[in-house]
FIMIVO-238122 format. One line per field, with one value per residue: residue number from 0; x, y, z of N, C-alpha, C in turn. Coordinates in Angstrom, 2 decimals, padded with zeros to 5 digits. Each point is the difference from the previous one (the first is absolute). Layout:
<pts>
nr: (NUM/...)
nxx: (X/...)
nyy: (Y/...)
nzz: (Z/...)
caxx: (X/...)
cayy: (Y/...)
cazz: (Z/...)
cxx: (X/...)
cyy: (Y/...)
czz: (Z/...)
</pts>
This chain:
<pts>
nr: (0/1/2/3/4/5/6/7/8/9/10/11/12/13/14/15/16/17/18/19/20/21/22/23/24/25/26/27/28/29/30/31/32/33/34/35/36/37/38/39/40/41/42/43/44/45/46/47/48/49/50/51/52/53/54/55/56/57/58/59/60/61/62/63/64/65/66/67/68/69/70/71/72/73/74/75/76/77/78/79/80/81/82/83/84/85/86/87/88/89/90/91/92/93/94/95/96/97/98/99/100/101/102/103/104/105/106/107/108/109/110/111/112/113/114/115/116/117/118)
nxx: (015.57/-001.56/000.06/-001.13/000.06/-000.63/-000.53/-000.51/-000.77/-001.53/-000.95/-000.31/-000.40/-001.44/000.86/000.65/000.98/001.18/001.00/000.98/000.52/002.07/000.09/001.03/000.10/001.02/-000.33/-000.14/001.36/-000.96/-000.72/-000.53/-001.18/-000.84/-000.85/-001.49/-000.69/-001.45/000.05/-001.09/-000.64/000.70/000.84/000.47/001.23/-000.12/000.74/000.41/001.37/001.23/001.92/000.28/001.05/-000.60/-001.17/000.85/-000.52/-000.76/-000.90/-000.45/-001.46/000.00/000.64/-000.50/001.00/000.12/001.08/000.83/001.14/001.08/000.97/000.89/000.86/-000.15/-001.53/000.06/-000.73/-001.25/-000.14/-001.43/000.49/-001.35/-000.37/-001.39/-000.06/000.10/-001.35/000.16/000.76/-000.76/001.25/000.65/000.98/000.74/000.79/000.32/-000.13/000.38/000.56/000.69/-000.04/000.60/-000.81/000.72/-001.02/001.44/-001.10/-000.26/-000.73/000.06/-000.15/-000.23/-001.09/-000.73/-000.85/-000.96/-000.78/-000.67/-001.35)
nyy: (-010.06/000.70/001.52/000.43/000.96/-000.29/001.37/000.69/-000.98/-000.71/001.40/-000.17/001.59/-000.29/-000.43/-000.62/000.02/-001.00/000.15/-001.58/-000.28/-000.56/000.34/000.09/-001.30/-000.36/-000.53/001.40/-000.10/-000.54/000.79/-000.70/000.34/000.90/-000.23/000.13/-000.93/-000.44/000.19/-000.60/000.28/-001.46/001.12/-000.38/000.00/001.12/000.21/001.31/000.04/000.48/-000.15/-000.90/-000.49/-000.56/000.72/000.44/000.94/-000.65/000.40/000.10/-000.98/-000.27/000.43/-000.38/001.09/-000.63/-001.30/000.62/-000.75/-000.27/000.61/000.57/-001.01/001.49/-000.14/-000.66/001.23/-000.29/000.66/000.31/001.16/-000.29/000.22/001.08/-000.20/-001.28/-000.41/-000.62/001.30/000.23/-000.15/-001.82/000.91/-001.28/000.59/-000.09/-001.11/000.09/-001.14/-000.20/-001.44/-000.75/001.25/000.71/000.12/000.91/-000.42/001.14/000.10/001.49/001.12/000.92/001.34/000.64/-000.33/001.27/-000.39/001.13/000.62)
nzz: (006.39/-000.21/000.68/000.00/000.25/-000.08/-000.77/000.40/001.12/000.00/000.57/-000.82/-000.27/-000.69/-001.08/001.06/000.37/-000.20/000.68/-000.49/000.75/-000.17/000.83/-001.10/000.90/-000.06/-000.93/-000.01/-000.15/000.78/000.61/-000.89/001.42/-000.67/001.14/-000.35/001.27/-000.50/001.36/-000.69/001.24/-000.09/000.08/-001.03/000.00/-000.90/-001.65/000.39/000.12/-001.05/000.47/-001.16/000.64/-000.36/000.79/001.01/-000.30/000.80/-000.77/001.49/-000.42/001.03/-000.26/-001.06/000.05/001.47/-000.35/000.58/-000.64/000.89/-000.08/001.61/-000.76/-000.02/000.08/-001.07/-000.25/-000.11/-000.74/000.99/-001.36/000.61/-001.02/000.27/001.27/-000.38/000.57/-000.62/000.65/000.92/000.78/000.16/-000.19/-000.51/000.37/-001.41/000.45/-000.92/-000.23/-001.57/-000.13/-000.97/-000.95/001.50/000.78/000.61/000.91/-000.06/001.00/-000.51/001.34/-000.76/-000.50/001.12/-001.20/000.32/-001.51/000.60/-000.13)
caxx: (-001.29/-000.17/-000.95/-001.29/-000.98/-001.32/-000.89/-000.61/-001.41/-000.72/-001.72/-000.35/-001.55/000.13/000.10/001.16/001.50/000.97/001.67/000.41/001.80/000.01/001.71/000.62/001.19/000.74/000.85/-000.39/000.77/-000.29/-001.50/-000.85/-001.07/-000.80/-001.36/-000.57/-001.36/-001.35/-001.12/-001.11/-000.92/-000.77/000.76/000.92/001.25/000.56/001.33/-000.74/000.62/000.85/001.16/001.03/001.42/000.33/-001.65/-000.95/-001.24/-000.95/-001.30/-001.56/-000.72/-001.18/000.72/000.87/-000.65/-000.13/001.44/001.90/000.46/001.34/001.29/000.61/000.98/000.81/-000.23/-000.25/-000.97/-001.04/-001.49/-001.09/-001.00/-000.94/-000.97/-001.10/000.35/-001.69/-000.58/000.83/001.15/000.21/000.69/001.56/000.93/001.12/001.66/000.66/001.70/-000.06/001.42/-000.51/001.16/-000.20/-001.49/-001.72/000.24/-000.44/-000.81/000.53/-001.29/-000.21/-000.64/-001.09/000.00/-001.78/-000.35/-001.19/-000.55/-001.31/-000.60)
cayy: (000.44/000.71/000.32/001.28/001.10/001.75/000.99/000.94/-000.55/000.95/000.41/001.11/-000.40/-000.28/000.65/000.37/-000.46/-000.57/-000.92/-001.31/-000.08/-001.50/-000.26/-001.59/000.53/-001.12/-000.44/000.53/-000.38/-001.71/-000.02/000.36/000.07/000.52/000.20/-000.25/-000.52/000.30/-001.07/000.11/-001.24/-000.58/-000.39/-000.09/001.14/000.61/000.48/001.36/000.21/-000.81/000.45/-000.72/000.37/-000.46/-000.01/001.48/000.21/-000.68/000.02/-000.99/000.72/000.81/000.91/000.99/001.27/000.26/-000.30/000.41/-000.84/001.04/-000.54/000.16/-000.47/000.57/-000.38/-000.89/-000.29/-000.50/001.02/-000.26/000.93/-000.21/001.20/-000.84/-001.62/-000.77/-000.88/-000.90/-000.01/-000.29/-001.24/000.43/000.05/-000.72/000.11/-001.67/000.42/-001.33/-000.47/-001.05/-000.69/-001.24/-000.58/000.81/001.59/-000.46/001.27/000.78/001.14/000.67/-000.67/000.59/001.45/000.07/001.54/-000.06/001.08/-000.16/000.87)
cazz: (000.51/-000.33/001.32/-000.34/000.82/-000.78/000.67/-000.54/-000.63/000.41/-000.34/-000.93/-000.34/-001.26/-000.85/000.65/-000.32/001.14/-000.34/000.74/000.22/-000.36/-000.26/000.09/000.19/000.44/-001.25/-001.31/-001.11/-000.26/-000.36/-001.33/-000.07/001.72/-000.37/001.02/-000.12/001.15/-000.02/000.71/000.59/-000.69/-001.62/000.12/000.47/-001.09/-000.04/-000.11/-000.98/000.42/-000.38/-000.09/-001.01/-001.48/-001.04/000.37/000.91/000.05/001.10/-000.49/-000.60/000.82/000.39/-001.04/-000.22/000.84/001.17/-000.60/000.88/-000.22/000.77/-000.22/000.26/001.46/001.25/-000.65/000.26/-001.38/000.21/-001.46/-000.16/-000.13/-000.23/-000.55/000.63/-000.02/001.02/-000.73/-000.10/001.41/000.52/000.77/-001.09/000.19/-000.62/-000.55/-000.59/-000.46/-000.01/-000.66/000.20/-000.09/-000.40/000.20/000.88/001.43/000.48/001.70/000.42/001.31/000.37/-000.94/000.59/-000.19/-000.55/-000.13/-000.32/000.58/000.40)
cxx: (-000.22/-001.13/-000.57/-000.74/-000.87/-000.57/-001.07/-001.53/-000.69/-001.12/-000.12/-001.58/000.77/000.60/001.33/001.19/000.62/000.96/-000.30/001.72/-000.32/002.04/000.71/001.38/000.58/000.61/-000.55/000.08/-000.67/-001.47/000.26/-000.78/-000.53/-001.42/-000.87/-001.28/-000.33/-001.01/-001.41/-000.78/-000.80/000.62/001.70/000.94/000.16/000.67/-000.76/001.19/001.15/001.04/000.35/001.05/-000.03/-001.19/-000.36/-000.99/-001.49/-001.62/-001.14/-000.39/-001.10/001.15/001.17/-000.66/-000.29/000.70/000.83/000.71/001.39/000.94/001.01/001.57/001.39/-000.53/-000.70/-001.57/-001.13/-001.52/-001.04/-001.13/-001.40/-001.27/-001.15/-000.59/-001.78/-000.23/000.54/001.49/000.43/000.20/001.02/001.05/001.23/001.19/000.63/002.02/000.33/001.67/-000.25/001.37/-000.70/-000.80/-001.14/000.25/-000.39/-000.43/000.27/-001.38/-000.10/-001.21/-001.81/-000.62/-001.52/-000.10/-001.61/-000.56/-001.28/-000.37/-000.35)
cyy: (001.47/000.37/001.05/000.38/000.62/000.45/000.77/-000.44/001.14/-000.62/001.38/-000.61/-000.10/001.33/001.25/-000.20/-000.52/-000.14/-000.50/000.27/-001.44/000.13/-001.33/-000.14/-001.64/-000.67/000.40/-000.51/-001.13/000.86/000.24/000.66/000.98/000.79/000.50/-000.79/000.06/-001.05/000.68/-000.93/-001.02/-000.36/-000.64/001.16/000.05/000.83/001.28/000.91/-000.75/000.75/-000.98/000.09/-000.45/000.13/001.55/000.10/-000.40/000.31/-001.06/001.18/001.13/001.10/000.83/001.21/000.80/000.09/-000.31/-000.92/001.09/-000.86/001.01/-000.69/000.64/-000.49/-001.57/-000.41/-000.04/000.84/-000.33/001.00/-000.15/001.10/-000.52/-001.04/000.16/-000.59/-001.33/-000.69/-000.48/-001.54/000.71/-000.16/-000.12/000.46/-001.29/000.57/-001.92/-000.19/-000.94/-000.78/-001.55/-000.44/000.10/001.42/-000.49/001.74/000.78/000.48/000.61/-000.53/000.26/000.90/-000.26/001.15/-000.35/001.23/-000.13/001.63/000.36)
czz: (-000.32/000.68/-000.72/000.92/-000.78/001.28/-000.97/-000.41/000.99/-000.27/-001.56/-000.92/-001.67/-000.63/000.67/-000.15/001.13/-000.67/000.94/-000.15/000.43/000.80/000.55/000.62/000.24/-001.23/-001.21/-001.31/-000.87/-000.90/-001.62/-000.83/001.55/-000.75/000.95/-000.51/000.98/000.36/001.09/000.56/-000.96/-001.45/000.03/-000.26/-001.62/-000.17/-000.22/-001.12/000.57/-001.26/-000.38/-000.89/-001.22/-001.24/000.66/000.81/-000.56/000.86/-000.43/-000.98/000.51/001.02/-000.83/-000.67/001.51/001.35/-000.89/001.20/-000.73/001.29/000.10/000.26/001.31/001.01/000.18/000.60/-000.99/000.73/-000.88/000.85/-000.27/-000.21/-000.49/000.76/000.31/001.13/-000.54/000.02/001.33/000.11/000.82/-001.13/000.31/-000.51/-000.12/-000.64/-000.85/-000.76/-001.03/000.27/-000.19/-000.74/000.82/000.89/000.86/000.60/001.81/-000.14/001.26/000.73/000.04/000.39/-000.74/-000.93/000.11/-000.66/000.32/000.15/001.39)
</pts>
């Protein structure tokens, strides 16, 4: 098993900045993979970036050039630097920790942090 805490959401107007923190803790060793996604009222939950061991680092398309996803392994924790942030961007944003084994992934989600960009 694999447990996540984040922090660091909020209220910021357009065109502001946030870090999101992500720390992991209980069977590290196992994760593959760590990320973050988002979901908004009405939509479904998407991948926003994402670390994986074997392809790297990964962003949507509508957030590149603008959020930095990073990690630091001492504290085995996963950050996403968010700059530029749009009325758009606003949801709740999920810390994922994912395990491949068998031919598929198996998935952990925190338990998710409000960001609101708004004026």
């Amino acid at each position: 098993q694999v447990q996540l805490v984040e922090s660091g959401g909020g209220l910021v107007q357009p065109g502001g900045s946030l870090r999101l923190s992500c720390a992991a803790s209980g069977n590290i060793n196992s994760i593959n993979a760590m990320g973050w996604y988002r979901q908004a009222p009405g939509n479904q939950r998407d991948v926003v970036a994402r670390i994986r061991s074997d392809v790297g680092i990964t962003y949507a398309d509508s957030v590149k050039g603008r959020f930095t996803i990073s990690r630091d392994d001492a504290e085995n924790t996963v950050y996403l630097q968010m700059n530029s942030l749009k009325p758009e961007d606003t949801a709740v944003y999920y810390c994922n920790a994912a395990h491949y084994a068998g031919g598929r992934w198996y998935d952990y989600w925190g338990q998710g942090t409000q960001v609101t960009v708004s004026s």
